[in-house]
C-alpha positions as CSV (number, residue, x, y, z in Angstrom):
1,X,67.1,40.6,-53.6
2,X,69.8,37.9,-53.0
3,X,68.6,34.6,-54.0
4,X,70.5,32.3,-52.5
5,X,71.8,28.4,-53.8
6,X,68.6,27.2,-51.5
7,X,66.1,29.6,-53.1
8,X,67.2,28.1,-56.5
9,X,67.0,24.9,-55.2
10,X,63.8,25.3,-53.9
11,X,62.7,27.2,-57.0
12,X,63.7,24.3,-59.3
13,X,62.3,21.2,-57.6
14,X,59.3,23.5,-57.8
15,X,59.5,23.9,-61.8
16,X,60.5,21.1,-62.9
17,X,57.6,19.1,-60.7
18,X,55.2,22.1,-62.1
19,X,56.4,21.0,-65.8
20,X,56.0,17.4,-65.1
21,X,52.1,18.1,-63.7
22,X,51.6,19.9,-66.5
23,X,52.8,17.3,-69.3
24,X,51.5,14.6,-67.4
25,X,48.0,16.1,-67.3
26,X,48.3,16.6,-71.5
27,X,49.6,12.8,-71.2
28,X,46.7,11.4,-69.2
29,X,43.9,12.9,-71.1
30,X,45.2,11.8,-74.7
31,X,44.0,8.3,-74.5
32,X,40.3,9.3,-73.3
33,X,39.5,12.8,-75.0
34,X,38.8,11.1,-78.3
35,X,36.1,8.7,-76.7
36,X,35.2,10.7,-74.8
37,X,34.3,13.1,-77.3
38,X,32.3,9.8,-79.4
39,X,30.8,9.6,-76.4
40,X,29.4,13.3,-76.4
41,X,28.1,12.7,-80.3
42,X,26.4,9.0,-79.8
43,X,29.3,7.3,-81.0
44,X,29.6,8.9,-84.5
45,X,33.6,8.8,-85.5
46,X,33.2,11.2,-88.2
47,X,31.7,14.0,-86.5
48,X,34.1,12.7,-83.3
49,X,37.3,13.5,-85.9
50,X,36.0,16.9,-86.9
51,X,35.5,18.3,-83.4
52,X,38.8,16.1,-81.6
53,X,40.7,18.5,-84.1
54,X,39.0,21.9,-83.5
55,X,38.8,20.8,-79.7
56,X,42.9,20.1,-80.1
57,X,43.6,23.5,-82.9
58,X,41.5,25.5,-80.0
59,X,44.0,24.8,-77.3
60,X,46.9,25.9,-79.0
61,X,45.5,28.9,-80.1
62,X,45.3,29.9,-77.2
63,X,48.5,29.6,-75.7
64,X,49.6,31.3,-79.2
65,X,47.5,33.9,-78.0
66,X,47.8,34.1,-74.1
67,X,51.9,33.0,-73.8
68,X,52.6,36.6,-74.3
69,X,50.1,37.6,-72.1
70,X,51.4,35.5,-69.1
71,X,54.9,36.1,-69.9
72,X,54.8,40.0,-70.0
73,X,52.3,39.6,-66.9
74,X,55.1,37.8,-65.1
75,X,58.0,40.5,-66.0
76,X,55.8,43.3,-64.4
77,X,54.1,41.9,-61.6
78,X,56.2,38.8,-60.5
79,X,56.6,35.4,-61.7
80,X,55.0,33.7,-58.0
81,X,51.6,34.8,-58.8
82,X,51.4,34.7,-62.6
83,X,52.4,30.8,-62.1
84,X,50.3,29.9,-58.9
85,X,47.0,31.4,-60.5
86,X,48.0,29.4,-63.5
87,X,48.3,26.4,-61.8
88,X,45.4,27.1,-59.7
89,X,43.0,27.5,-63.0
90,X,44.6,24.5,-64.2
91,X,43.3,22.3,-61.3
92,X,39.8,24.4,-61.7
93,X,39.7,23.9,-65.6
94,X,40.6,19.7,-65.5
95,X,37.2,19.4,-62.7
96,X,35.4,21.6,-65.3
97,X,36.4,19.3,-67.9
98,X,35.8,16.3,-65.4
99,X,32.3,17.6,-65.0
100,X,31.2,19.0,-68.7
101,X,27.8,17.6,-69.3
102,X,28.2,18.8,-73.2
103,X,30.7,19.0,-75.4
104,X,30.6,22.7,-75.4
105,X,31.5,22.7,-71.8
106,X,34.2,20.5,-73.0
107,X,35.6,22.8,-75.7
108,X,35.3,25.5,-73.1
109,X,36.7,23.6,-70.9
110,X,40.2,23.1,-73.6
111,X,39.9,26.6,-74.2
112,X,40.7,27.4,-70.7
113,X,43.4,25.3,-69.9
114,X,45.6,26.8,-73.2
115,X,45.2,29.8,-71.4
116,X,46.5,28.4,-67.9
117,X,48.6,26.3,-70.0
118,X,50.4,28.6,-71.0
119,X,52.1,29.1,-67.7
120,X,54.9,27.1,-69.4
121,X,56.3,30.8,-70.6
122,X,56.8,32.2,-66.8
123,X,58.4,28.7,-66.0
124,X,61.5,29.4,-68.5
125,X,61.4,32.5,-67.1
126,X,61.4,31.2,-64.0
127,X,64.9,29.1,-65.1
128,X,66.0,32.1,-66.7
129,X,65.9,34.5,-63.4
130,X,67.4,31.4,-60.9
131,X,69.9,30.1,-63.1
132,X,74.1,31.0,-63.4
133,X,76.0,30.9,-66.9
134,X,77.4,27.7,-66.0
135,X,73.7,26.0,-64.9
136,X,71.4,27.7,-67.3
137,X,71.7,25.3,-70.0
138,X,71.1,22.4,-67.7
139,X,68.3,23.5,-66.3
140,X,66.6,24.4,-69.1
141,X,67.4,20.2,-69.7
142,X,65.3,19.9,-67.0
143,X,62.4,20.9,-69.1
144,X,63.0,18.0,-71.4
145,X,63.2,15.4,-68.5
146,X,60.2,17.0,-67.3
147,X,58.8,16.2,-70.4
148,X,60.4,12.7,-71.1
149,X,58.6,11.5,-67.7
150,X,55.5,13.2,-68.6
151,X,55.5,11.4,-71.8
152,X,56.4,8.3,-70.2
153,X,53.4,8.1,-67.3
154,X,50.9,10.3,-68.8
155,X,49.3,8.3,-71.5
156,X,49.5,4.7,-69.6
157,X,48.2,6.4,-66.2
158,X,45.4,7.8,-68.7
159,X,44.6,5.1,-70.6
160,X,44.8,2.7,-67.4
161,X,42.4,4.7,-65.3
162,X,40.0,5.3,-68.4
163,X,39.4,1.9,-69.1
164,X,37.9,3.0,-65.4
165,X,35.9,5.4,-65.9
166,X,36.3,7.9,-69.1
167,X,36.0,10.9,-66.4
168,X,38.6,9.2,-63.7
169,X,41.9,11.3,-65.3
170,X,40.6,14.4,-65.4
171,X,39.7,14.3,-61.9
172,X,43.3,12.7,-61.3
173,X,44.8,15.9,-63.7
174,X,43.0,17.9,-61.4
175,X,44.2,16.5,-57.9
176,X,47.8,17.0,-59.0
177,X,47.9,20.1,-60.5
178,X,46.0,21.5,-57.0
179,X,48.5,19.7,-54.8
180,X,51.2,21.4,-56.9
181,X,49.6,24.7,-56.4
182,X,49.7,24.4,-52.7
183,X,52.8,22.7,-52.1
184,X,53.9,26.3,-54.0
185,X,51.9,28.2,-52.2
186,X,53.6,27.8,-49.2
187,X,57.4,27.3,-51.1
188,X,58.0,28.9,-53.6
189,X,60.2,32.4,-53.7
190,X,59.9,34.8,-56.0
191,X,62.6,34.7,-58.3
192,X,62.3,38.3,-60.0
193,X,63.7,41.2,-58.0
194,X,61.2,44.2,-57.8
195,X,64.2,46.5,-59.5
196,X,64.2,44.2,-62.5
197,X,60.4,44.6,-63.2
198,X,58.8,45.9,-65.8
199,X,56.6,48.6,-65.2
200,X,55.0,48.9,-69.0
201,X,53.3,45.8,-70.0
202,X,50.0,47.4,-72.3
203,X,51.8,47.0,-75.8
204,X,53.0,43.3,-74.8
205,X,49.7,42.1,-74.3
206,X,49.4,42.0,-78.0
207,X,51.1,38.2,-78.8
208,X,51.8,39.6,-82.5
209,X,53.8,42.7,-81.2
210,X,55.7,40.2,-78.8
211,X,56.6,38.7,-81.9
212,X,57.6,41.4,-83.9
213,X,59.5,43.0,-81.4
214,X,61.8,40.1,-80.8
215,X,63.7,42.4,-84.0
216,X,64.8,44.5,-80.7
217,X,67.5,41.1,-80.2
218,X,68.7,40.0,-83.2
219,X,70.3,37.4,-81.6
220,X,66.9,36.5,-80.3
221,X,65.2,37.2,-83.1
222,X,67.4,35.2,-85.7
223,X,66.4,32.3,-82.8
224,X,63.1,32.4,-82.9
225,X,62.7,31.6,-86.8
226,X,65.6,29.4,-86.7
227,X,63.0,27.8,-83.7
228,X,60.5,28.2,-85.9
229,X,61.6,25.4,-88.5
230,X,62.5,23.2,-85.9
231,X,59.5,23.0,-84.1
232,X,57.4,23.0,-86.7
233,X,59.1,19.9,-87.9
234,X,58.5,18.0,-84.3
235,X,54.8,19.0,-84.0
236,X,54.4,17.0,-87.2
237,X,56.3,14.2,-86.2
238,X,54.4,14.1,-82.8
239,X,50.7,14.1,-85.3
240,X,51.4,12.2,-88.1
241,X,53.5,9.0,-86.0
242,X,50.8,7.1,-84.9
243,X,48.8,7.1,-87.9
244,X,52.4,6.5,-90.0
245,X,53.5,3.2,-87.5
246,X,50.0,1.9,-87.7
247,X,49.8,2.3,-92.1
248,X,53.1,1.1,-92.8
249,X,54.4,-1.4,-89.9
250,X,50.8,-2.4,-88.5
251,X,51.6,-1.3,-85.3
252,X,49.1,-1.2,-83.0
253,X,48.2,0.6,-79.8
254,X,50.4,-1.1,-76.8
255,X,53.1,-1.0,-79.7
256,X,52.9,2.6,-80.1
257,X,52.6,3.0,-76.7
258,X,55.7,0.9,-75.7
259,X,57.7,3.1,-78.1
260,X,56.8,6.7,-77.1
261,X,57.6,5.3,-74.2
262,X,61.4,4.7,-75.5
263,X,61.3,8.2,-77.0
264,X,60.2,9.6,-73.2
265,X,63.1,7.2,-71.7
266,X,65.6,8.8,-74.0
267,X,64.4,12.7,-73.6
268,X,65.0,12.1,-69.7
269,X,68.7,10.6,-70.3
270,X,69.7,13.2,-73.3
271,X,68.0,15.9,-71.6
272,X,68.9,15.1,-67.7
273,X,72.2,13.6,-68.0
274,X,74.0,15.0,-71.0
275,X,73.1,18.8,-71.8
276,X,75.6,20.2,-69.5
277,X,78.2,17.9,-70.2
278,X,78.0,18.7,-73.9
279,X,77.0,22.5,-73.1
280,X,80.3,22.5,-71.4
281,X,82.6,21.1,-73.9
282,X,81.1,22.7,-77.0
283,X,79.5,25.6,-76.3
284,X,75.5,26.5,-76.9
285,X,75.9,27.5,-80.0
286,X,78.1,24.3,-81.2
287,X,75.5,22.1,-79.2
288,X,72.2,23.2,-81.2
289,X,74.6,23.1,-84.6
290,X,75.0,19.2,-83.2
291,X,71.2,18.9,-82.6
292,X,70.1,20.3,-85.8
293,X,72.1,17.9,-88.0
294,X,71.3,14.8,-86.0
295,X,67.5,16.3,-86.1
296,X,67.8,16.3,-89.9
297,X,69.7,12.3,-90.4
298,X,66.8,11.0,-88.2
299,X,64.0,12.1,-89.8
300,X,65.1,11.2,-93.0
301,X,65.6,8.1,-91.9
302,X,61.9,7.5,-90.3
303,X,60.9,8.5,-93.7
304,X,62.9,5.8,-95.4
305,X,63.1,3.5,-92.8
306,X,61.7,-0.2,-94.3
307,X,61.5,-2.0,-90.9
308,X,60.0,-1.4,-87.5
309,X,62.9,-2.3,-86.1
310,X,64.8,0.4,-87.7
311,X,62.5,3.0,-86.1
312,X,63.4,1.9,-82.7
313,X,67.6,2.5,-83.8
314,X,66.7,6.1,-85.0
315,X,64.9,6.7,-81.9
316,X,67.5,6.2,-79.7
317,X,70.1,8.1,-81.8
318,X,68.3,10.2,-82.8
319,X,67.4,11.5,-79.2
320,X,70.5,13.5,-79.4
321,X,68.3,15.8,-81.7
322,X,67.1,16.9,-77.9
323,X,70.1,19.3,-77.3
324,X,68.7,21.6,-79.5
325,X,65.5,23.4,-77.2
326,X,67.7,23.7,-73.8
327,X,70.8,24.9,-75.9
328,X,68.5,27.1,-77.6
329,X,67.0,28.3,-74.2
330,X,70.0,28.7,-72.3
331,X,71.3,31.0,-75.1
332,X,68.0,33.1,-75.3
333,X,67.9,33.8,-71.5
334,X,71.9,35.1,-71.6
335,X,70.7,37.5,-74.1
336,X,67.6,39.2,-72.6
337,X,67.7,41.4,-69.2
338,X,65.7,40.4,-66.3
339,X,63.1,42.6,-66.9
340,X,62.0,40.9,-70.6
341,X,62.5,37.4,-69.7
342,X,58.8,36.8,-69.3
343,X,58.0,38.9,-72.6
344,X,60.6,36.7,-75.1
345,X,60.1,33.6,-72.9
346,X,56.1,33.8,-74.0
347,X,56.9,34.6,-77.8
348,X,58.9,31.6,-78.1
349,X,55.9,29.7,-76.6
350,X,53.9,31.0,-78.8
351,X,56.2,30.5,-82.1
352,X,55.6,26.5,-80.2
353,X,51.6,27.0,-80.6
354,X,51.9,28.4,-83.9
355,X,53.1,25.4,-85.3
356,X,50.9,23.3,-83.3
357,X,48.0,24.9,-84.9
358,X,50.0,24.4,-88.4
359,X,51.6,20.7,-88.2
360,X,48.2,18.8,-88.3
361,X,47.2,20.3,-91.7
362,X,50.4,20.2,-93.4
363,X,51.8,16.7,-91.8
364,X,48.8,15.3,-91.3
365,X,46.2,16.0,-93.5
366,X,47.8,17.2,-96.8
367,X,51.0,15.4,-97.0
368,X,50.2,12.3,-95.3
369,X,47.0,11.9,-96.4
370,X,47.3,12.6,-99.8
371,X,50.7,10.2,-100.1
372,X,48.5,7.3,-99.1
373,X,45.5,8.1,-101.2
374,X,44.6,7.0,-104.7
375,X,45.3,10.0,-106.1
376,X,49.1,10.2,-105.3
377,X,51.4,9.4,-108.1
378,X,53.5,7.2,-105.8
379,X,52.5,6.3,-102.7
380,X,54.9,8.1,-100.0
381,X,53.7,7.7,-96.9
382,X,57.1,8.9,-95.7
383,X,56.7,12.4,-96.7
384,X,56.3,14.2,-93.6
385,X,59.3,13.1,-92.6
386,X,61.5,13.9,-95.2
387,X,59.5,17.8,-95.1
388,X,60.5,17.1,-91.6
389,X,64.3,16.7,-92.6
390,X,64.2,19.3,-95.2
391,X,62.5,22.0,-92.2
392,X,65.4,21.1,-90.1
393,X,68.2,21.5,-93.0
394,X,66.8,25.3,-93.0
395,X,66.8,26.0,-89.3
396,X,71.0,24.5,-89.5
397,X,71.0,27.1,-92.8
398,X,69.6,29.7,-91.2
399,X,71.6,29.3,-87.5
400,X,75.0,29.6,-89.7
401,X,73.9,33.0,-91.2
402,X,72.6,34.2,-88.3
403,X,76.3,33.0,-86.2
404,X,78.1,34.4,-88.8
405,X,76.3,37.9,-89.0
406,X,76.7,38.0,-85.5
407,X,80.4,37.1,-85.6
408,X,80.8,40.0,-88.1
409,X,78.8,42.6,-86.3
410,X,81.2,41.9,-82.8
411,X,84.4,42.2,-84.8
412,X,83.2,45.4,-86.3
413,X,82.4,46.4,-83.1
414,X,86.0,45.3,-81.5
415,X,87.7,47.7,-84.6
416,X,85.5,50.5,-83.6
């Protein structure tokens, strides 16, 4: 199938709105799911705390589980349909959500959309199948602008319309995500030729075999734990920041607000504008080296950082930390034929969910909370930012072994 430069085109505009739905819909419900919850369980905060983070460990659970599922679905049967059911169940889920009248339809309701969720995995592969060597990279920026506006309009477009009415965003979540699915519908091409499918999917369907098998690439695999660290390091930041602004500068909500806001402004600019540049003139592998070590300065610094003000300086320094997924991305998709780009695609989402199911407990409630309990021997509420800084110093330790083995195995290979 020859997919030409208006096929990717259209295929991108397509993604990248599809990515910014999806991250907006996250974005718009975070303000109103907690009190909305409280409102389920008479106002009790206590009992509204223990289910907000089941409800929140339940969603990425399943995108741990069903990423794989979607991804391998995608390499076999097409990448079209896997993402406009996805984006169809989406819509469906948010008006279940909009409409549970307990919070078990609620929690079933979060269930469901990790599972349509998830659709995130075909989307790289998506980029993967329309992209050249010399646009992969940037495209897969495109995922972090898609995020960065996300980030930016999701939580004040949430918060705004559920001082409304609590319900209001999840019908809103809903509208867009079942505009999106018709405007694809009737645009969007498939991007996977039927010669590059894969016509065995059982074993994949197994999200731990995805995982194991990524040993097949050791390029990939070496990635993937490398990816590991890394992420597991931002999920912690992204759970533990508001309760660490709030305990150690006072900040309060429209502060908080005002300044994810920044860190969404400065995801867009890294991610849109200077990816490819630096792609370009360093090379992928040079570029997530680059990321890594600004990754690990910054969060040592929002450990150890005495001011408010200080935060907002790492923040936009620190944003260069952002080369690190689409370099990481780019190189993963030039490593894996057509016909697997669904299957690695979906175990690197669900290395994502792993740590999302992780980062709470260890960022959150162990090292955070015990640094600023009674029974600390110093108070630290910094903590999970240096662990932050010390997961990231691995990842850089383990991306130079794993460059170097590589570098050893090709110039074996050259001699042979």
């Amino acid at each position: 199938m020859a997919f030409g430069q208006r096929e990717r085109q259209a295929g991108m505009v397509f993604i990248f709105v599809t990515l910014f739905i999806d991250i907006l819909g996250i974005g718009i419900i975070i303000p109103i799911l907690p009190e909305l919850i409280k409102e389920f369980v008479g106002g009790n905060i206590t009992r509204a705390g223990r289910y907000y983070g089941v409800i929140i460990a339940s969603y990425a659970c399943m995108q741990f589980l069903c990423a794989p599922i979607l991804g391998a679905l995608s390499d076999r049967f097409g990448r079209r349909p896997v993402i406009l059911v996805s984006l169809f169940g989406l819509g469906t889920d948010y008006l279940i959500q909009a409409w549970a009248p307990t919070i078990g339809w609620l929690f079933a309701g979060r269930l469901f959309a990790g599972i349509t969720g998830a659709s995130i995995t075909t989307a790289n592969a998506y980029i993967a199948d329309v992209s050249t060597p010399e646009t992969r990279a940037r495209n897969y920026g495109f995922v972090g602008v898609a995020f960065g506006l996300g980030f930016i309009f999701g939580p004040a477009l949430g918060g705004l319309l559920g001082g409304i009415n609590l319900r209001l965003p999840f019908y809103v979540a809903a509208a867009l995500a079942l505009i999106n699915w018709l405007y694809g519908f009737f645009v969007l091409p498939e991007s996977l030729a039927p010669e590059h499918r894969n016509k065995t999917i059982a074993w994949k369907l197994n999200p731990l075999t995805n995982l194991l098998r990524l040993q097949n690439y050791p390029l990939v695999g070496g990635l993937a734990v490398v990816y590991l660290f890394a992420a597991l390091a931002q999920r912690g930041l992204e759970n533990v920041w508001v309760l660490y602004t709030g305990y150690r500068y006072g900040w309060d909500e429209q502060t908080n607000g005002l300044t994810l806001a920044l860190v969404g402004v400065m995801a867009v600019v890294v991610q849109g504008r200077l990816v490819r540049p630096v792609v370009a003139r360093f090379g992928e592998r040079r570029t997530i080296t680059i990321g890594l070590v600004v990754a690990i300065i910054a969060f040592f610094g929002y450990g150890a950082a005495s001011e408010g003000w200080m935060v907002l300086v790492i923040i936009v320094i620190g944003s260069l930390s952002g080369l690190t997924q689409p370099a990481i991305q780019s190189l993963v998709a030039g490593s894996v034929g057509p016909s697997d780009q669904g299957k690695v695609q979906g175990a690197l989402t669900s290395v994502t969910s792993l740590t999302s199911i992780l980062s709470p407990l260890i960022f959150t409630s162990v090292l955070f909370g015990f640094f600023t309990s009674e029974l600390a021997p110093f108070e630290l509420p910094g903590a999970p930012f240096f662990l932050g800084s010390v997961l990231f110093a691995v990842s850089l330790a383990l991306l130079g072994r794993l460059f170097r083995r590589e570098s050893t195995a090709t110039t074996t290979e050259r001699h042979n």
